[in-house]
N, C-alpha and C positions, 0 to 999 in steps of 0.2 A: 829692547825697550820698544814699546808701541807707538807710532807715529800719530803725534797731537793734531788734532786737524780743528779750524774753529770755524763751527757752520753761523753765519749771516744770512737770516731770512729776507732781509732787507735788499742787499745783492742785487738779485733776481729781479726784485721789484724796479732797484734804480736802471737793469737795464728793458725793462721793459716798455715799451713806446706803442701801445696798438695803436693811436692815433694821430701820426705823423701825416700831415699833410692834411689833416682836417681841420685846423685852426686850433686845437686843442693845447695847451702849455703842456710842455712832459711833464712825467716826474720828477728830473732830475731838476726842472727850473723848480717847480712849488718847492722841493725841499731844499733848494740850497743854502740858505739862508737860515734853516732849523742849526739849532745847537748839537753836534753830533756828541754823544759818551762818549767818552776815550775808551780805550780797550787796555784792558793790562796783561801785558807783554809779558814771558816768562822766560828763562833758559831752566834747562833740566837737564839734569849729567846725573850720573850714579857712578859707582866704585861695587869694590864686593860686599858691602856692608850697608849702603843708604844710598838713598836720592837724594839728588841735591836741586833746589829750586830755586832760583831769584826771578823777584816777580818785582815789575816796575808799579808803583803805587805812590807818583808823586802829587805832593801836596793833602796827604791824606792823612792823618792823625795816626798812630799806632791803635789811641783807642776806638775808631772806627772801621778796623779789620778784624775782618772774621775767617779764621780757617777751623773748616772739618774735615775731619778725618775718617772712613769710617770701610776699614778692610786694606782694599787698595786704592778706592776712589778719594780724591783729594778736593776740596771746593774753598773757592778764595773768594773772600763777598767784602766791598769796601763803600763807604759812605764818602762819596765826591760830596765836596764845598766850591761852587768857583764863582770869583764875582769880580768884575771886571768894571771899572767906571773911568768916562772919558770926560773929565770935564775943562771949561776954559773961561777962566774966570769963575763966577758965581754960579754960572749956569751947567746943566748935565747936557751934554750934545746926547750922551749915548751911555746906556746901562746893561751888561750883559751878565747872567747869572744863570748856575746853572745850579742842581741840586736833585739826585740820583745815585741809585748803586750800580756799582760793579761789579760782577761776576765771573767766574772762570773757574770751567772744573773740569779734572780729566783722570782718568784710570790708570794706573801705573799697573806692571807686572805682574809684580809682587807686591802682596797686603804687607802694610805699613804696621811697624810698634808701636801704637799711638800713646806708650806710657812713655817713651823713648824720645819720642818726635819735638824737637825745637822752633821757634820761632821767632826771628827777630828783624826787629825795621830800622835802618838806618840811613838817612839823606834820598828818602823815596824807595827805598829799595826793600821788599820784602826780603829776608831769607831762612829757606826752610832744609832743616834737615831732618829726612824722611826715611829711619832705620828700619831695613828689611825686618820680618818678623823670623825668628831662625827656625822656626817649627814648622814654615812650607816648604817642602821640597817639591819640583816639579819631576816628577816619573815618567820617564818618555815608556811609550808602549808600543811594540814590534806587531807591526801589521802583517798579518797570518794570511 
């Protein structure tokens, strides 16, 4: 199996500082305070028959997740809802909300039987079973 790697363009950004020492606030101060996405988190295991996928996806509706399928690439797309209020008495101190997708997709080995392939969510937890297609075989070829 191919090793998942998840690129954050953002990263780079938060450690970058060109103007240290010139009065300037960093990055890392203006954005702290921003509401970050959550990331959905996955394990993936296979056997000789399918992949196996659970992807964290709490507080999400079943009916706001999307998986495609399409060969061996796999794509997990979810509608966050979050809303958070702090209040004491009558009054609101503090309102925090968020409202955004999630994303996550990666290539597996071997193309998926997408007439095959299940899906199912239960107490936040996606889970995907992703049945090999039995018609690829990989042919190793002898370098001459």
């Amino acid at each position: 199996m191919t090793n998942i790697t998840r690129f954050d363009p953002f990263t780079s950004l938060m450690n970058f500082e060109p103007f240290w020492g010139v009065g300037m606030p960093s990055v890392r101060s203006l954005s702290r305070d921003l509401p970050m996405a959550p990331d959905i988190k996955m394990d993936v295991s296979e056997d000789d028959k399918a992949y196996h996928v659970k992807a964290e996806v709490p507080g999400v509706k079943k009916e706001d997740i999307h998986v495609a399928v399409e060969g061996s690439m796999v794509s997990i797309s979810a509608e966050v809802k979050k809303e958070k209020e702090d209040k004491k008495g009558g009054s609101m101190l503090r309102s925090e909300r968020y409202y955004g997708m999630q994303s996550r997709s990666f290539t597996l080995m071997h193309e998926v039987d997408e007439t095959k392939a299940e899906a199912k969510c239960n107490d936040g937890i996606l889970e995907l079973t992703l049945p090999k297609r039995s018609g690829s075989v990989t042919k190793e070829l002898r370098v001459q």
